[in-house]
C-alpha positions as CSV (number, residue, x, y, z in Angstrom):
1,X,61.8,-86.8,19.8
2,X,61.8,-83.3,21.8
3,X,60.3,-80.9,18.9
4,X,62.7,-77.9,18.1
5,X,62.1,-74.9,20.6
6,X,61.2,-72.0,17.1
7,X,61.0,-73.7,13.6
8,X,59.8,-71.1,10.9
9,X,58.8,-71.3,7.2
10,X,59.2,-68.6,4.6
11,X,58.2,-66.2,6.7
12,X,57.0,-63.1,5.2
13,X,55.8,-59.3,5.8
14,X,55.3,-56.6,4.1
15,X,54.0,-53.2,4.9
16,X,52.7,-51.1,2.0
17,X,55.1,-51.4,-0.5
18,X,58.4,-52.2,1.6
19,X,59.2,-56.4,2.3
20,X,60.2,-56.1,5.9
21,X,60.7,-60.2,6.3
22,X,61.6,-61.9,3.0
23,X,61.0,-65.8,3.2
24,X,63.0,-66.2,6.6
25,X,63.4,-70.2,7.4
26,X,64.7,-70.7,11.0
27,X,65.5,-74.2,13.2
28,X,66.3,-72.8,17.3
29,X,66.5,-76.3,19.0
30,X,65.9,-76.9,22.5
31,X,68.2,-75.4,25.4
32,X,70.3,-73.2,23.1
33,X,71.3,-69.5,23.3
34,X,70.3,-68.5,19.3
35,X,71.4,-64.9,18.7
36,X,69.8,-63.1,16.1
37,X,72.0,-60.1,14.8
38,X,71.3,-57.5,12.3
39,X,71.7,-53.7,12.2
40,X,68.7,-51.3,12.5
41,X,66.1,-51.9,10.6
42,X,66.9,-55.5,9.5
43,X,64.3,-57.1,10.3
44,X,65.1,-58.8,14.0
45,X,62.0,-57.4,16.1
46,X,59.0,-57.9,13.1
47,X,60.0,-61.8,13.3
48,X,59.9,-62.0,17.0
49,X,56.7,-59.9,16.7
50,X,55.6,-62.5,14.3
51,X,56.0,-65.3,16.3
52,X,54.9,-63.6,19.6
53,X,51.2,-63.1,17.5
54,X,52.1,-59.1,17.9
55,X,52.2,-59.1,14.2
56,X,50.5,-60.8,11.5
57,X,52.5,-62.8,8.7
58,X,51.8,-61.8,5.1
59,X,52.6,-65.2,4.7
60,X,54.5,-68.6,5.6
61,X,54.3,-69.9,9.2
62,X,55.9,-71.2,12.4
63,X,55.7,-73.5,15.4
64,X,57.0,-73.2,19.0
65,X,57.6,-75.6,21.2
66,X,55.8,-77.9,19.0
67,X,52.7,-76.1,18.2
68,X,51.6,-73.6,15.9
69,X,52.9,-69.9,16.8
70,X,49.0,-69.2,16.6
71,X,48.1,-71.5,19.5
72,X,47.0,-68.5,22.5
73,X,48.3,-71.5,25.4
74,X,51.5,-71.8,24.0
75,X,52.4,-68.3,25.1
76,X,52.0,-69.5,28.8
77,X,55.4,-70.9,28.3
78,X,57.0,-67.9,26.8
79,X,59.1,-64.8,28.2
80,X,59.6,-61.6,26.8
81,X,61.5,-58.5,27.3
82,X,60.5,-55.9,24.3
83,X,63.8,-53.4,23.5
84,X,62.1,-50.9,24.9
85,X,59.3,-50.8,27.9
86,X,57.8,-48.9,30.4
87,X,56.5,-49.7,33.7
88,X,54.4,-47.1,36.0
89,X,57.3,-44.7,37.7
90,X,55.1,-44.9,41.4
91,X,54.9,-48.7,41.4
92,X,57.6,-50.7,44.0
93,X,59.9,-53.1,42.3
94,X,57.7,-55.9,44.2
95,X,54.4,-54.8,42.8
96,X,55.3,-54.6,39.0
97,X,56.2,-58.4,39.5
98,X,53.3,-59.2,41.4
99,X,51.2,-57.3,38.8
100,X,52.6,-59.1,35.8
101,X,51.7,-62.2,37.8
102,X,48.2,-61.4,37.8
103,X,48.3,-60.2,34.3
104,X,49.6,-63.5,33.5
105,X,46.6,-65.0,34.9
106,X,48.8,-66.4,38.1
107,X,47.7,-66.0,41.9
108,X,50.6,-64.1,43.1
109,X,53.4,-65.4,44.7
110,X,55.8,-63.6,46.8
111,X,58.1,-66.9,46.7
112,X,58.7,-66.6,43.2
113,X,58.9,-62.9,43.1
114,X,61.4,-63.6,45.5
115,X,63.3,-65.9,43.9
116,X,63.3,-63.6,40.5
117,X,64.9,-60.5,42.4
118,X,67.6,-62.5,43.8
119,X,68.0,-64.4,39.9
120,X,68.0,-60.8,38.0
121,X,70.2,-58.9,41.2
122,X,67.2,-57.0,42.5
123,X,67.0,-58.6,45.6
124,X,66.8,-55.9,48.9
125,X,65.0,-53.7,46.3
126,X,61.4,-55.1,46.5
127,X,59.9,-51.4,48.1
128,X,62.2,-49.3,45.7
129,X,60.0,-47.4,43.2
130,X,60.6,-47.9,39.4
131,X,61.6,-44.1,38.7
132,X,64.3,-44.3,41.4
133,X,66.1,-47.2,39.4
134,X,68.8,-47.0,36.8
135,X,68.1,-47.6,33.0
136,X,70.3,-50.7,33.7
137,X,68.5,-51.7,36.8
138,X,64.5,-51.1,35.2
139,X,66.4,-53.4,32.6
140,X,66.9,-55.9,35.4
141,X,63.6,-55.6,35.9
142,X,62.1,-56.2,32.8
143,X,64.1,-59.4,32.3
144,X,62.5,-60.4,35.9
145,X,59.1,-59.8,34.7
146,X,59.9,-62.1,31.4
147,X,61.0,-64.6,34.2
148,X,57.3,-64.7,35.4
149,X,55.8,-67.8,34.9
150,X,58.7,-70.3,34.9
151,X,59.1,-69.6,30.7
152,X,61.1,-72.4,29.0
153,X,61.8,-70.3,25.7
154,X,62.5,-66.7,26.2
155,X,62.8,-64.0,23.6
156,X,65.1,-61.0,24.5
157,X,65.6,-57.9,22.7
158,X,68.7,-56.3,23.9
159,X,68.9,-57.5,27.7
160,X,71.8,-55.9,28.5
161,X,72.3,-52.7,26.1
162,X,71.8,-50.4,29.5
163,X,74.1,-52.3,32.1
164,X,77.7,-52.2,32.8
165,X,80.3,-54.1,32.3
166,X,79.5,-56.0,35.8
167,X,75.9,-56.7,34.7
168,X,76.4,-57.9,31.5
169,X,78.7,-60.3,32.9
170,X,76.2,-61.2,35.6
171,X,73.7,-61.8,32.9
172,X,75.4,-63.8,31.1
173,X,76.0,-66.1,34.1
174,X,72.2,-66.0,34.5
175,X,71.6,-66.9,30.6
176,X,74.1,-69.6,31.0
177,X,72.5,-71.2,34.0
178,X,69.1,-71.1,32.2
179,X,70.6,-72.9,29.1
180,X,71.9,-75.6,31.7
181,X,68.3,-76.0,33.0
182,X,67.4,-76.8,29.1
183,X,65.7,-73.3,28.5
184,X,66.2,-71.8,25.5
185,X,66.9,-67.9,24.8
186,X,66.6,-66.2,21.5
187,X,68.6,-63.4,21.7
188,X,68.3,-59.8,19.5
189,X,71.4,-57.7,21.2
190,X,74.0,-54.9,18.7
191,X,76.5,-56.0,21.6
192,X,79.3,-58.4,19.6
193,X,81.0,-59.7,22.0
194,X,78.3,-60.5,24.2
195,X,77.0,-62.8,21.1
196,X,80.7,-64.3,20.8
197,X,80.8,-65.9,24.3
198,X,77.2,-66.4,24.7
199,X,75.3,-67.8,21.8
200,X,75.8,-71.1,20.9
201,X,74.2,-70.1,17.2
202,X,73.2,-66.8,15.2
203,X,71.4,-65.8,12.4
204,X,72.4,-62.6,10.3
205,X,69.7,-60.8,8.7
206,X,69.8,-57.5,6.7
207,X,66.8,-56.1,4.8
208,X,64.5,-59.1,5.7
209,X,66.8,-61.3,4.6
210,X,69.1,-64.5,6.1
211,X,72.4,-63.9,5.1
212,X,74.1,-66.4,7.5
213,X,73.0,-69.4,10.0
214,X,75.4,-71.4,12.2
215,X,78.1,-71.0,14.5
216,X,80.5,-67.7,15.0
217,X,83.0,-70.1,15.0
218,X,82.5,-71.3,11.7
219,X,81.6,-68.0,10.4
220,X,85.4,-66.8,11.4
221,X,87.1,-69.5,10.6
222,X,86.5,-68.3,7.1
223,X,87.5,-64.5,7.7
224,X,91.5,-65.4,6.9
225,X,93.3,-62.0,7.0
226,X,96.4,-63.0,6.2
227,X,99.4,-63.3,9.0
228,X,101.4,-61.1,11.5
229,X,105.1,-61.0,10.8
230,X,107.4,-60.1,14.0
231,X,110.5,-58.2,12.9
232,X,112.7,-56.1,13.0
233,X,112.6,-53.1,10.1
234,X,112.8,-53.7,6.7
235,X,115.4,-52.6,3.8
236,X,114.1,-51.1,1.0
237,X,116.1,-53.6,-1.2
238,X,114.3,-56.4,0.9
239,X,110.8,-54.6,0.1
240,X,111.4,-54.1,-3.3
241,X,112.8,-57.7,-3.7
242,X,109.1,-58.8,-2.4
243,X,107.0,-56.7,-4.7
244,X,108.8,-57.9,-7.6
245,X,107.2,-61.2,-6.3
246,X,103.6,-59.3,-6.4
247,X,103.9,-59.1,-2.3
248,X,104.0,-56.9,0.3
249,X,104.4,-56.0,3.7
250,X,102.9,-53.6,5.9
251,X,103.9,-51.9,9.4
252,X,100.9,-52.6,11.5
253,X,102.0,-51.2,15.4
254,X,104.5,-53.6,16.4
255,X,104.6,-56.3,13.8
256,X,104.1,-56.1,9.9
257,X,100.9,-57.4,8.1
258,X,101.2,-59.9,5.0
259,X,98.1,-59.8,3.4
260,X,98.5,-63.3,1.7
261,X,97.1,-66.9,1.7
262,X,99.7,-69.6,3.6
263,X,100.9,-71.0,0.4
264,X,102.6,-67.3,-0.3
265,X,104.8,-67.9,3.2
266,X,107.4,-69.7,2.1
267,X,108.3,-67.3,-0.3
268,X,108.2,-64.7,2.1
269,X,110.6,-66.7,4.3
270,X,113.1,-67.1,1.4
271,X,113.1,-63.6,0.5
272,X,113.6,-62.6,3.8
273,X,116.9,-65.4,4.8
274,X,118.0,-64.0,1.5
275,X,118.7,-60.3,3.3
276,X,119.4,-62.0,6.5
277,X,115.9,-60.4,8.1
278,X,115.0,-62.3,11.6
279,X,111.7,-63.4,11.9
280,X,110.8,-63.4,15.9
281,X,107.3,-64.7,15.8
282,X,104.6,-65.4,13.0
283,X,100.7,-65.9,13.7
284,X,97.4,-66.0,11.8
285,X,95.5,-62.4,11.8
286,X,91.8,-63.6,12.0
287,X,89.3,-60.7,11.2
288,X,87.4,-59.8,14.4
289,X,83.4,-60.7,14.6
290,X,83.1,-56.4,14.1
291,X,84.8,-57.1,11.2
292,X,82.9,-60.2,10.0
293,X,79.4,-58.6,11.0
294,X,80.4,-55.6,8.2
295,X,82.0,-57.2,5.8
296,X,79.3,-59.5,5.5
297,X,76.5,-56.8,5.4
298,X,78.3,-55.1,2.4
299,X,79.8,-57.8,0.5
300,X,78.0,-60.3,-2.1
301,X,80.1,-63.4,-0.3
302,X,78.7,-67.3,-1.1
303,X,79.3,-68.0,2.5
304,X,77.2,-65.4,3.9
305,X,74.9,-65.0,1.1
306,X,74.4,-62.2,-0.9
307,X,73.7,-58.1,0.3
308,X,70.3,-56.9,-0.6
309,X,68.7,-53.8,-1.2
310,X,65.8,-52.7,0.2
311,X,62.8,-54.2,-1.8
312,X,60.0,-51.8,-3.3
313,X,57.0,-54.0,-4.4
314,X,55.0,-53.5,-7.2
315,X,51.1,-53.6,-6.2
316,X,51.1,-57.5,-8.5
317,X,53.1,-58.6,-6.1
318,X,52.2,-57.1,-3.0
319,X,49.6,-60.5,-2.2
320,X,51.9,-62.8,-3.1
């Protein structure tokens, strides 16, 4: 059996007196995009620190690729792009890659380097300098130079946040290509919809902890907000008929919102034959992932687990 690309155990850090990473269990499996969303301050980039060995655990563990996240030849098979880097403003695109190479212990090789610039959309800029690039194309960059190597698990921290709309599309092409070629990407990135079409799993954390694992899908399937009602407008008499039924509807652009459960439409239907209303249309209003991302940071919900408040340790437990 292929072992699971991340698997972590209770992990844990704290710093001083603040829990950063509460206990978080993770499963990433092989060739999967696994997104990892969570506002500032979450948590996201102390666990990927943890497992790159940038950061030591306070406690619990982890394995990549099969072998412990504290194995140094493991990381020979890892890519990283940090949120934010630097590379030297007077070096050519060409050299930073050939540099890393060497840094990586490799002989350099202009094939690959090559073969990266045309994969990340740099190709024809191998003599431009890094301060004559755009924030989106040192971004381009960066992703290149976690390319180095031939990585088959990559961590990204917000890969895209500086490109266009063009780029991120491109990207995404690139990340889906890589998942095709059984490489697996764990991805940190605030940009929703980039998570929606992309990841084929997240994890939600806020305040160190895992509020939700799975599938978007899943996760949206449960964000029911009622239905959109197509008509034309309403009589009073018709809405005060429905709130003596403990309903209501509400003008929402061109349709009306009914902020009920399925088994309340067929009273709305009856209600609304009764003054001779037409109904054109009527569909399901799903709550957008925006919506599902907030509600589920400030909600106690059994789903998506329960909101917590930052954690001040008392010095008893700051060992534990």
């Amino acid at each position: 059996m292929v072992p699971n690309a991340i698997e972590t155990v209770a992990l844990k850090k704290i710093y001083g007196s603040h829990m950063a990473v509460n206990h978080v269990s993770l499963i990433v499996r092989r060739g999967e995009i696994f997104g990892f969303l969570g506002p500032n301050g979450a948590g996201k980039s102390t666990v990927v620190k943890m497992l790159l060995g940038l950061v030591t655990p306070t406690a619990g563990t982890a394995r990549l690729l099969g072998h412990s996240y504290r194995e140094v030849s493991i990381r020979r098979q890892i890519g990283y792009l940090p949120e934010l880097f630097r590379f030297p403003p007077w070096l050519r695109v060409q050299e930073v890659l050939t540099w890393h190479q060497k840094l990586s212990g490799l002989t350099p090789n202009l094939g690959q380097v090559r073969d990266i610039l045309q994969q990340v959309g740099l190709e024809g800029r191998e003599s431009h300098r890094v301060k004559s690039l755009s924030k989106g194309l040192q971004q381009r960059l960066g992703l290149g130079v976690a390319l180095i190597g031939d990585p088959v698990l990559l961590f990204l921290d917000e890969p895209t946040s500086a490109m266009d709309p063009l780029g991120r599309h491109e990207m995404s092409q690139l990340f889906k290509a890589m998942r095709k070629q059984g490489r697996t990407i764990f991805l940190n990135s605030h940009l929703l919809s980039d998570m929606e079409h992309l990841c084929d799993r997240v994890a939600l954390i806020d305040h160190g902890n895992i509020l939700y694992t799975g599938t978007l899908q899943a996760a949206l399937q449960n964000q029911h907000g009622g239905y959109r009602i197509f008509l034309d407008q309403l009589p009073e008499a018709c809405l005060a008929d429905l709130s003596q039924h403990d309903l209501s509807l509400h003008p929402v652009g061109e349709y009306w919102h009914f902020p009920y459960a399925r088994e309340k439409l067929p009273v709305l239907h009856q209600i609304l034959a009764h003054h001779a209303i037409d109904v054109y249309e009527v569909e399901k209003d799903k709550k957008s992932l925006e919506d599902w991302f907030l509600e589920s940071l400030e909600t106690d919900d059994p789903v998506h687990g329960p909101t917590h408040e930052p954690k001040l340790l008392r010095k008893d437990e700051r060992r534990a």
